[in-house]
PADO-250109 format. One record per residue (C-alpha): residue in three letters; x, y, z. Coordinates in steps of 0.02 Angstrom, whole numbers, plus 32768, in hexadecimal, padded with zeros to 4 digits. Each point is the difference from the previous one (the first is absolute). Layout:
! residues N
> ALA, X, Y, Z
...
//
This chain:
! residues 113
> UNK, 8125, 803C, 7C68
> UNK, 7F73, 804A, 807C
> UNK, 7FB3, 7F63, 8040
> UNK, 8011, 7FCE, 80A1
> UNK, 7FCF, 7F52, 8042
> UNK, 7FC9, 7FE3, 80A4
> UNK, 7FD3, 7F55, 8051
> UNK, 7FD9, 7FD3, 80B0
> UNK, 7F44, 8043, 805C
> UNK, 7F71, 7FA1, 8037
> UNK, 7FB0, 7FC5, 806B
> UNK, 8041, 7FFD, 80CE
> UNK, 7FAB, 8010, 80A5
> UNK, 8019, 809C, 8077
> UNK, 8098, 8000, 8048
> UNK, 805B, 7F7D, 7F6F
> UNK, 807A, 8049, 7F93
> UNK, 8024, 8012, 7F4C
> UNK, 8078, 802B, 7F87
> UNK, 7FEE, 804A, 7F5D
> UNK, 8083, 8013, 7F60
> UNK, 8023, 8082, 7F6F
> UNK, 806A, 7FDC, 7F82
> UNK, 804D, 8078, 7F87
> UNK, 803F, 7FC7, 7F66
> UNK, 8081, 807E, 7FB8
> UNK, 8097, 8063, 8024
> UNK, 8038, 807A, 8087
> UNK, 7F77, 7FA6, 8097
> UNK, 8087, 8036, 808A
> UNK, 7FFC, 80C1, 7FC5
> UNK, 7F48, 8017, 8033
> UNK, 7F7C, 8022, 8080
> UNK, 7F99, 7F78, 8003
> UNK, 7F65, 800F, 8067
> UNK, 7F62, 7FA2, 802E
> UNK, 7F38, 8038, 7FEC
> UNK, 7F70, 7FB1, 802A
> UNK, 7F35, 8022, 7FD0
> UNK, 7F69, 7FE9, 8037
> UNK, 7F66, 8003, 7FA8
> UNK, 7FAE, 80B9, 8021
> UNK, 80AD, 8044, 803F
> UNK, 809D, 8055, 7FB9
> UNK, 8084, 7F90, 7FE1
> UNK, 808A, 8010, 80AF
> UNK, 80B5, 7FF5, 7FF9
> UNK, 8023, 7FA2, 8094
> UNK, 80D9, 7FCA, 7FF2
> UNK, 808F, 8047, 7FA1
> UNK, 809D, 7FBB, 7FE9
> UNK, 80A2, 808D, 7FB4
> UNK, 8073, 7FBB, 7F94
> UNK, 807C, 7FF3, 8098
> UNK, 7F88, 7FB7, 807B
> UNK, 7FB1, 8087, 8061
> UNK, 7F3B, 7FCC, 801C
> UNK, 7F5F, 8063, 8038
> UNK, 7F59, 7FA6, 802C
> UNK, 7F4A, 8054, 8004
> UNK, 7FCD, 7FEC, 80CC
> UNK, 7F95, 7FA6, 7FD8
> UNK, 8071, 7F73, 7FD0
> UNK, 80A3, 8031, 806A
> UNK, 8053, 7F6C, 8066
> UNK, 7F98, 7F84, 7FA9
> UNK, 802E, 8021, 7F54
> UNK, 80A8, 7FE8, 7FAB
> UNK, 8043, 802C, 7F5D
> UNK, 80A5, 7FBC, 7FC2
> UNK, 804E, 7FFE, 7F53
> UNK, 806D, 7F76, 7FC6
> UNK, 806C, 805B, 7F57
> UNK, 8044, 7F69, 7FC3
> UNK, 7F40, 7FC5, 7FED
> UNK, 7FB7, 8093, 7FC8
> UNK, 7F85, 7FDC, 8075
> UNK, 7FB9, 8079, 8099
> UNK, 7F9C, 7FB1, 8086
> UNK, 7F86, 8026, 8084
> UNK, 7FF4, 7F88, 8096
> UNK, 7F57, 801E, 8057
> UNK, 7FFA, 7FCD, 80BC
> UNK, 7F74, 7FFD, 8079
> UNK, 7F8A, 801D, 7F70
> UNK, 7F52, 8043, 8027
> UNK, 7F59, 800E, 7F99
> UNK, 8024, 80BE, 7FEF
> UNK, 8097, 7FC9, 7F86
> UNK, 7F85, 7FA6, 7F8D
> UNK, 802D, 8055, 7F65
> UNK, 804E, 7FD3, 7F4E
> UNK, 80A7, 803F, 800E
> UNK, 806F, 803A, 7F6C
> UNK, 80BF, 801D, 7FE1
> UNK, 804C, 8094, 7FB1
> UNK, 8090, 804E, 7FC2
> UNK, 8016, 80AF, 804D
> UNK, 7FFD, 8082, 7F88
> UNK, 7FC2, 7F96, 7F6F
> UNK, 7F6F, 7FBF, 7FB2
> UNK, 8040, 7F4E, 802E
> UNK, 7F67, 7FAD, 8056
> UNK, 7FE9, 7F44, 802F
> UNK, 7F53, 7FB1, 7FDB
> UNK, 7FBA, 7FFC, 80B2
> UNK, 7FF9, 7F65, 8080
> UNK, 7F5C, 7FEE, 8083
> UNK, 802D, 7FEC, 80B6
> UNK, 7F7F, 7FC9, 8061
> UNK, 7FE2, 7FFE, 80C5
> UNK, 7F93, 7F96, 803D
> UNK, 7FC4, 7F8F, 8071
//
C-alpha cells in the first residue's frame, strides 16, 4: 500500500507547538528513510527533517532546534514535533517515504496570531 495518513496541523499561535502524525500501513516501516516536506503556495516543496532507519536525523536550518522528528516502528508512525512555531512555518506539510512514491495527503499548519 502507498498511502500514508497523516493527522495533527492547525491552527496555533507563534510560539505554541504542534505535533503532526504519518502513518504507514504495510510491511518493512523500520527499513526506511522516512522524511518530512512541507509547501507553500508559489514555492518548491522543502524537505525540512529526516529520520534513517536507525535513528540518525537532519533538519533544514530553518527548522533546527525547534523541530523534531521521531519514529515510533511498532506504530508505523513518524512524527514531527514543532516547537516555538512562527508564521514563516505556515505551510501544509506532507509525509513521505524516502525513496518511494509513498506520499501522505497533506495537513495545514497555521501560525497565527
Amino acid at each position: 500500500q502507498k498511502q500514508l495518513v497523516q493527522s495533527g496541523g492547525g491552527l496555533v499561535q507563534p510560539g505554541g507547538s504542534l505535533r503532526v502524525s504519518c502513518a504507514a500501513p504495510g510491511t518493512s516501516f523500520s527499513l526506511y528513510v522516512m522524511e518530512w516536506y512541507r509547501q507553500t503556495p508559489g514555492k518548491q516543496r522543502e524537505l525540512v527533517a529526516v529520520i534513517t532507519s536507525g535513528g540518525t536525523t537532519n533538519y533544514a536550518d530553518s527548522v533546527k532546534g525547534r523541530f523534531t522528528i521521531s519514529r515510533d516502528n511498532a506504530k508505523n508512525t513518524v512524527y514531527l514535533q514543532m516547537n516555538d512555531l512562527k508564521s514563516e512555518d505556515t505551510a501544509v506539510y506532507y509525509c513521505h517515504r524516502g525513496g518511494t512514491l509513498y506520499w501522505g495527503q497533506g495537513t495545514q499548519v497555521t501560525v497565527s496570531s
